[in-house]
N, CA and C atoms as an extended XYZ file, in Angstrom:
363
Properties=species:S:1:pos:R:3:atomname:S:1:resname:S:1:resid:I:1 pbc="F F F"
N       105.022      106.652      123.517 N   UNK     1
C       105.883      105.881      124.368 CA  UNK     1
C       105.532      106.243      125.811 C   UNK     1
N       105.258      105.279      126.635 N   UNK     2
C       104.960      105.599      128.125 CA  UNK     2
C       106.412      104.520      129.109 C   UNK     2
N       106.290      105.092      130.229 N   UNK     3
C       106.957      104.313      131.002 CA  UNK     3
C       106.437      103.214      131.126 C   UNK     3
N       106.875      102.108      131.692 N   UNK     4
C       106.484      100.619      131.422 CA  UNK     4
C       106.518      100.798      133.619 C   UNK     4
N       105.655      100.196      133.859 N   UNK     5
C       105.600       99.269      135.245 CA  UNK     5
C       106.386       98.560      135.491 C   UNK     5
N       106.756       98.387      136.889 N   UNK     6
C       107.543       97.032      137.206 CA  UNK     6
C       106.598       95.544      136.393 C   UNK     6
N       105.297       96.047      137.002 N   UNK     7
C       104.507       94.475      137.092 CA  UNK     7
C       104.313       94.414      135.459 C   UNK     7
N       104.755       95.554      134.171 N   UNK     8
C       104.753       94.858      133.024 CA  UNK     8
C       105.416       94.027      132.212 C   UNK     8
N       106.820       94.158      133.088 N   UNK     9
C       107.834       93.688      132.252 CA  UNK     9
C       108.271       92.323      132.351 C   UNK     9
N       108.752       90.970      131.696 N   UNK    10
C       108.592       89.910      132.420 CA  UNK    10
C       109.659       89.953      132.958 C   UNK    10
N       109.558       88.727      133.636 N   UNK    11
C       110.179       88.107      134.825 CA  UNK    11
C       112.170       87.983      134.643 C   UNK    11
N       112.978       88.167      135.070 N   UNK    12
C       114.262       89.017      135.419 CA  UNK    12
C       114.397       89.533      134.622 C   UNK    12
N       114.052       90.659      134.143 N   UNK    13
C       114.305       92.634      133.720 CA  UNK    13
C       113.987       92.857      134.656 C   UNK    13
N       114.916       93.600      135.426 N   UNK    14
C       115.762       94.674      135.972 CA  UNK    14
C       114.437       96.040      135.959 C   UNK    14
N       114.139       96.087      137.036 N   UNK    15
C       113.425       97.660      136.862 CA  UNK    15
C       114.179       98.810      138.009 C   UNK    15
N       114.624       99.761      137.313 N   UNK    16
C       115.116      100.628      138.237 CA  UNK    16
C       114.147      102.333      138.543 C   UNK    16
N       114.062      102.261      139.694 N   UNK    17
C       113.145      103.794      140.042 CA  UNK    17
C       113.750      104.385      140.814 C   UNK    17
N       113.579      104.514      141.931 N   UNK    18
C       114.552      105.270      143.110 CA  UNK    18
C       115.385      105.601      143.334 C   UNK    18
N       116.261      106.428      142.882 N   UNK    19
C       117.458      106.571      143.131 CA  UNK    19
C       118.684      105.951      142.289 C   UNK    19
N       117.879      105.284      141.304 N   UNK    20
C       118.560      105.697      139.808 CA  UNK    20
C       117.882      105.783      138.740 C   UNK    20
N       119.154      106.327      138.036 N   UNK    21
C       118.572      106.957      136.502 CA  UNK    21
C       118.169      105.823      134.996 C   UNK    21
N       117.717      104.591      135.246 N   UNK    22
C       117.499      103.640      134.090 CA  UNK    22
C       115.825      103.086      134.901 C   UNK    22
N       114.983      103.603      133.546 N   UNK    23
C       113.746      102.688      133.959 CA  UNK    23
C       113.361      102.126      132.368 C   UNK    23
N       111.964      101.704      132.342 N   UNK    24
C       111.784      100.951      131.084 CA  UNK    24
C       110.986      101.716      130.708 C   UNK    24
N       110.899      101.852      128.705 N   UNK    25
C       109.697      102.232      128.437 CA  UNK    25
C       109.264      101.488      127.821 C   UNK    25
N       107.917      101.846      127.586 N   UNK    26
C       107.210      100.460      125.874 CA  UNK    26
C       106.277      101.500      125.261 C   UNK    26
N       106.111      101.078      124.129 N   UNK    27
C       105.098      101.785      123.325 CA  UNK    27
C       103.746      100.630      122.545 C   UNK    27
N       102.799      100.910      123.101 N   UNK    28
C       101.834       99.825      122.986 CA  UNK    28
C       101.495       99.849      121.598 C   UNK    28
N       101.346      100.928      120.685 N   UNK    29
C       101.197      100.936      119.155 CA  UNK    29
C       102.420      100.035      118.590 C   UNK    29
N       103.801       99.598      119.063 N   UNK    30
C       104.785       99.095      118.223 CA  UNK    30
C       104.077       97.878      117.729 C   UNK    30
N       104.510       97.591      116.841 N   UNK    31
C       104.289       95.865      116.398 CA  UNK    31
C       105.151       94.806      117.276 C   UNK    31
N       104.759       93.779      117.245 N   UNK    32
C       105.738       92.990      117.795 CA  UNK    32
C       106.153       91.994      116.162 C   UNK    32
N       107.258       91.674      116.822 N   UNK    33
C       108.322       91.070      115.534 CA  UNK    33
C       108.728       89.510      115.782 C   UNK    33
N       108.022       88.761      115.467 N   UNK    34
C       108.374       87.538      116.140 CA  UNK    34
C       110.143       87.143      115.393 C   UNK    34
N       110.233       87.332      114.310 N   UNK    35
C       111.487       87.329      114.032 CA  UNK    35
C       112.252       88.383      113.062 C   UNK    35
N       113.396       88.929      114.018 N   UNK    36
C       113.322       90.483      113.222 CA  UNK    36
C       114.249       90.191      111.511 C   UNK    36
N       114.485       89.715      111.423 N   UNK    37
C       115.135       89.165      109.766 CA  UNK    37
C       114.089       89.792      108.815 C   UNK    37
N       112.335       89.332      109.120 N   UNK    38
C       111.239       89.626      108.547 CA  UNK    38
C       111.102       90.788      108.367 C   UNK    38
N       111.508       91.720      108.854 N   UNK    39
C       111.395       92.911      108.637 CA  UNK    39
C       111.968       93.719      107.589 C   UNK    39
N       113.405       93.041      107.853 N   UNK    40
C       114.039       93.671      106.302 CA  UNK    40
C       113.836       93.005      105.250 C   UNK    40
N       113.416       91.823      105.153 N   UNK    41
C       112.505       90.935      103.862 CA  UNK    41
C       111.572       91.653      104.095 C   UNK    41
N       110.719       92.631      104.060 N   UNK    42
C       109.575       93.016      104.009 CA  UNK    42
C       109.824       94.107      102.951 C   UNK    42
N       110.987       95.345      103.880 N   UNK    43
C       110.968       96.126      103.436 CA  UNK    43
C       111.908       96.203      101.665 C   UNK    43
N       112.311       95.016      102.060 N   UNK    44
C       113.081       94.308      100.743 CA  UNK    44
C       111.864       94.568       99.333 C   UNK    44
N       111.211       93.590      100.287 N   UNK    45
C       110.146       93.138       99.025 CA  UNK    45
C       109.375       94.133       98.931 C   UNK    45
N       109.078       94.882       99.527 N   UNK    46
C       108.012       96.207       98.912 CA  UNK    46
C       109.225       97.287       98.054 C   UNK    46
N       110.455       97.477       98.258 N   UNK    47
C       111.290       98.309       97.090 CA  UNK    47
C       111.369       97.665       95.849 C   UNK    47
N       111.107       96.186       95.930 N   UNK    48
C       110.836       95.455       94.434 CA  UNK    48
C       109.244       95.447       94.077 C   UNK    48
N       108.714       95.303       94.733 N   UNK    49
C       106.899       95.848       94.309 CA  UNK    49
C       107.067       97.090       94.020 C   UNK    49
N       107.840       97.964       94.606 N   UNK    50
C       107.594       99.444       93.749 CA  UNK    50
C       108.812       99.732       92.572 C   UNK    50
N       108.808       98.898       91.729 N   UNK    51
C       110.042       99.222       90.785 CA  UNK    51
C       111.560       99.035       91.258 C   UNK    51
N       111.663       98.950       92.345 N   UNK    52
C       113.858       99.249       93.007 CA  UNK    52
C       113.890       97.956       92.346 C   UNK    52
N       115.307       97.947       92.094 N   UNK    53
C       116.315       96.603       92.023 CA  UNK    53
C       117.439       96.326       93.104 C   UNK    53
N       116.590       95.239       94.173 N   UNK    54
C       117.270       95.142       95.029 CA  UNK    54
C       118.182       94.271       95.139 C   UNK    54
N       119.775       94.496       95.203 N   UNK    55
C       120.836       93.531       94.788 CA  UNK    55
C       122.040       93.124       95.959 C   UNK    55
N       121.620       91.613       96.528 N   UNK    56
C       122.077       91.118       97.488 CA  UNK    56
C       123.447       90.969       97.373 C   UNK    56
N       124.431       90.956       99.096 N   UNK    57
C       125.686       89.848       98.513 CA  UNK    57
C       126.362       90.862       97.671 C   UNK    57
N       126.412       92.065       97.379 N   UNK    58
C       126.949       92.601       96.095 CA  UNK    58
C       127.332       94.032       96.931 C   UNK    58
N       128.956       93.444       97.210 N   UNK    59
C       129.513       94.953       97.695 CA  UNK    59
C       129.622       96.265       97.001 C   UNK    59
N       129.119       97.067       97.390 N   UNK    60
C       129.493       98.597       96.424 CA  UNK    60
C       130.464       99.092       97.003 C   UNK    60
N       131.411       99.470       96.116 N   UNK    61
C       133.047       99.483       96.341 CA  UNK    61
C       133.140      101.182       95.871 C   UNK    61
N       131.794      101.541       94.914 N   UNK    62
C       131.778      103.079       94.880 CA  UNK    62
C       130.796      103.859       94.343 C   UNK    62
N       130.732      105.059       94.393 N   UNK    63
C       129.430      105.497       93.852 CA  UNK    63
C       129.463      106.370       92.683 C   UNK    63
N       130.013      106.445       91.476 N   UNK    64
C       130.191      107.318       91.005 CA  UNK    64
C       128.996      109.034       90.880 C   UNK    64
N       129.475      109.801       90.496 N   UNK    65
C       128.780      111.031       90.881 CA  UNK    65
C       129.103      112.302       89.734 C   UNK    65
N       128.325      112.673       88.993 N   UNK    66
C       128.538      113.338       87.535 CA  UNK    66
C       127.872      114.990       88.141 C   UNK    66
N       129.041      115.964       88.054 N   UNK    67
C       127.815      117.109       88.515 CA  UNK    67
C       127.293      117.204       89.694 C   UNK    67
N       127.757      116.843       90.416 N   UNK    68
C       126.762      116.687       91.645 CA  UNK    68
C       125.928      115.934       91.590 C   UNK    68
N       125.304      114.698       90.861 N   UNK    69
C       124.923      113.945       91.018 CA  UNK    69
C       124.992      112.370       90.890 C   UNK    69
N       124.194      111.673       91.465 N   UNK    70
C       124.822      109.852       91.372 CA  UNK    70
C       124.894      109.430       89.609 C   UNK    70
N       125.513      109.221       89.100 N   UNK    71
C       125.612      108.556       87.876 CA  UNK    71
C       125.128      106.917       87.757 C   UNK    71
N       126.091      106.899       89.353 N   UNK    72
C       125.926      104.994       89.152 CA  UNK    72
C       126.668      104.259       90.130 C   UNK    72
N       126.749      102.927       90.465 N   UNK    73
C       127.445      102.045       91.209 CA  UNK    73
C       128.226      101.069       91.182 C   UNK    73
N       129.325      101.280       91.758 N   UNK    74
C       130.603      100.344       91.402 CA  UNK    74
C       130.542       99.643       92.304 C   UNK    74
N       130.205       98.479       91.658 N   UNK    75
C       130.043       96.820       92.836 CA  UNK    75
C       131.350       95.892       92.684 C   UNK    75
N       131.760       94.790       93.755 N   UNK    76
C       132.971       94.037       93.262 CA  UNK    76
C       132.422       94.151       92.100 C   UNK    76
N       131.745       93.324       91.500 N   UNK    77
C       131.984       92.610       90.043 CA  UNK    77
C       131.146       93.595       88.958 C   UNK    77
N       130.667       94.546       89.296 N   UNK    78
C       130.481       95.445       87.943 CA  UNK    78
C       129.586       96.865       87.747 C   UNK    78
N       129.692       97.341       87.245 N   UNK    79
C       129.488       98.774       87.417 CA  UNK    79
C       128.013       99.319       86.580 C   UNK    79
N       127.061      100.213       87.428 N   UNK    80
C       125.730       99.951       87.065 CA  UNK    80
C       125.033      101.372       86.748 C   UNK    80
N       124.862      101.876       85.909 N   UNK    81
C       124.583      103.284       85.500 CA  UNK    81
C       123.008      103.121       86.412 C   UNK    81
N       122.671      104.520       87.029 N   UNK    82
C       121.738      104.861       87.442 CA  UNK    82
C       121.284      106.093       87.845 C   UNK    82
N       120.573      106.902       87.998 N   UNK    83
C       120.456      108.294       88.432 CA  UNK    83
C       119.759      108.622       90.139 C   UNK    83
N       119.969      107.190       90.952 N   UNK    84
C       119.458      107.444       92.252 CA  UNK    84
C       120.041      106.060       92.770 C   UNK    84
N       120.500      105.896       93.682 N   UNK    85
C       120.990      105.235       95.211 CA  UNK    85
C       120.032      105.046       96.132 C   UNK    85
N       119.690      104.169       96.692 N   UNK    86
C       119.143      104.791       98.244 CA  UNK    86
C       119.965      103.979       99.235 C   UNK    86
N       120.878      104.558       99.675 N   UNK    87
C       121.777      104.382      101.006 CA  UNK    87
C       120.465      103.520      101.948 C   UNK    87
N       120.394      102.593      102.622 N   UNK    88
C       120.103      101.769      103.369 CA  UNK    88
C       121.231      100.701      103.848 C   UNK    88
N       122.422      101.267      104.420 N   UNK    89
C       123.342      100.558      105.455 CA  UNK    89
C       123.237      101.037      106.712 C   UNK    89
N       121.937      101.215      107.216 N   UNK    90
C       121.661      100.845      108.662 CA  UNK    90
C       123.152      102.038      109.321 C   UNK    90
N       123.537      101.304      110.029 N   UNK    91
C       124.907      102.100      111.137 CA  UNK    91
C       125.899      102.151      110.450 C   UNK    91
N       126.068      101.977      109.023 N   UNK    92
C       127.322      102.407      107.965 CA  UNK    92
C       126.984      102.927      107.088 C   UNK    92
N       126.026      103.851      107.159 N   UNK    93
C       125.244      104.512      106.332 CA  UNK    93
C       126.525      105.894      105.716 C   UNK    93
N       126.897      106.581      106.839 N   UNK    94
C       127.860      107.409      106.721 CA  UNK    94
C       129.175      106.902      105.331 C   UNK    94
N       129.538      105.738      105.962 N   UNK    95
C       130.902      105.182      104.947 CA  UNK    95
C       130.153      105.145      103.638 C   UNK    95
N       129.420      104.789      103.609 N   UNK    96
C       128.321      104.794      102.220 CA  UNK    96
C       128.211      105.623      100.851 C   UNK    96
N       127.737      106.744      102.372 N   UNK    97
C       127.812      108.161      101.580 CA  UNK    97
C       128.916      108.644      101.413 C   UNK    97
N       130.101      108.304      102.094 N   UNK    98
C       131.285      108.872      101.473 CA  UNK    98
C       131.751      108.395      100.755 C   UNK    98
N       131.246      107.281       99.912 N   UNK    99
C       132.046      106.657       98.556 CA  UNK    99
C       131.068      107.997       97.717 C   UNK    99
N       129.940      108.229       97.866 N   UNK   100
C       129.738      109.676       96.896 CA  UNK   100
C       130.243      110.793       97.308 C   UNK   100
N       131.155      111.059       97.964 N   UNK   101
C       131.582      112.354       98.609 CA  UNK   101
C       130.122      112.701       99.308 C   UNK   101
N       129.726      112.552       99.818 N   UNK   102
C       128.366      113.311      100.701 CA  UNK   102
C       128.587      113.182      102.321 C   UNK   102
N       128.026      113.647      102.658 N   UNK   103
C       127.949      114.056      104.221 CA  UNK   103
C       126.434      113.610      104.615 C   UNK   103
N       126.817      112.709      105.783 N   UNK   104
C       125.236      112.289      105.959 CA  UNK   104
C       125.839      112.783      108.045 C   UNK   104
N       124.856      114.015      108.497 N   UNK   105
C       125.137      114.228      109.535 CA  UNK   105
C       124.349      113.849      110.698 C   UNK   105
N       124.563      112.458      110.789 N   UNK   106
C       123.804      111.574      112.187 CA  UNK   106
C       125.304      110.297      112.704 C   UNK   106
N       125.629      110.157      113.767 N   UNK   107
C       126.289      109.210      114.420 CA  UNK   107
C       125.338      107.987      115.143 C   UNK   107
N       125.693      107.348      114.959 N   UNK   108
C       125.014      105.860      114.770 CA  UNK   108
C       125.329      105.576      116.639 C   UNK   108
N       124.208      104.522      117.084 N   UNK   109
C       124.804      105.035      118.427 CA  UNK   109
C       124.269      103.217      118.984 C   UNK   109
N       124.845      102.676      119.812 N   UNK   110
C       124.005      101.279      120.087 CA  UNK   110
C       123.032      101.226      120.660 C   UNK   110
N       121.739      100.286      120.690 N   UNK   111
C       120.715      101.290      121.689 CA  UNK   111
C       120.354       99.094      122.355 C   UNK   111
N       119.351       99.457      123.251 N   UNK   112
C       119.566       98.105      123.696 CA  UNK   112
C       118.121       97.743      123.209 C   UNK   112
N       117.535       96.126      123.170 N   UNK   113
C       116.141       96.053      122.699 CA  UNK   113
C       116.021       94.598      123.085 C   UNK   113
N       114.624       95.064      124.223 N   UNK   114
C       114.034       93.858      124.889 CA  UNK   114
C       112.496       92.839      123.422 C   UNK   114
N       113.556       91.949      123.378 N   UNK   115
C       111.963       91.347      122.236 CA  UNK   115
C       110.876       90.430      123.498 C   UNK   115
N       109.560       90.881      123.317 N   UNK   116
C       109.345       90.191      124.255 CA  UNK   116
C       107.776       89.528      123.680 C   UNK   116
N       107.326       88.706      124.156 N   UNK   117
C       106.082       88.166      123.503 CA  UNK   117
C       105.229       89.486      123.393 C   UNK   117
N       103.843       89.056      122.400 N   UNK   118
C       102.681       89.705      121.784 CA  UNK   118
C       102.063       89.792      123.620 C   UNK   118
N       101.271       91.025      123.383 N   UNK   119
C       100.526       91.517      125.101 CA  UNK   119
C        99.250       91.479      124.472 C   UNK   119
N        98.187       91.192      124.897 N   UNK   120
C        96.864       91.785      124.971 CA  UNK   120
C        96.808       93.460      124.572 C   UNK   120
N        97.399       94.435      125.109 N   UNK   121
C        97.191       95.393      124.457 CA  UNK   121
C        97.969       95.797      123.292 C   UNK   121
């Protein structure tokens, strides 16, 4: 990640230097995302290329937990024996884990994000 230039950023973003504390950064390795939806269809579809059963639309209301470990998942409409979870609720990740009694110790925080066209570099 490097600081970004005035002259990189387009046209009205705000660049601040002098005498205050907000400037821009960019990281030229990121990908650009022409539409970010694609991304979690991506990562969707590669947990079903590797075996997951990924199940839309389908609230989990709980997690059951045998021993210290996941048994299985209580969705509205029905309850699914399994021996692994993978928590992927993004910024409610925490509430998640506390339907298994677990402690997940990170606070979710808003962050801001300029999408901006593909660059030459």
């Amino acid at each position: 990640m490097r600081e970004a230039s005035a002259g990189q950023l387009p046209d009205g973003v705000s660049y601040y230097r002098a005498g205050g504390g907000e400037f821009a950064l960019w990281c030229p390795e990121d990908v650009h995302i022409e539409e970010p939806m694609s991304l979690a269809r991506a990562h969707m579809d590669a947990c079903k290329l590797h075996g997951a059963v990924v199940l839309e639309n389908e609230p989990v209301v709980g997690i059951s937990v045998t021993d210290g470990r996941v048994a299985g998942v209580e969705t509205s409409g029905r309850s699914i024996a399994t021996p692994v979870v993978v928590d992927a609720a993004g910024g409610w990740m925490r509430q998640v884990a506390e339907l298994a009694e677990a402690q997940v110790p990170v606070a979710p925080v808003r962050h801001r994000l300029l999408i901006t066209a593909p660059t030459a570099d």
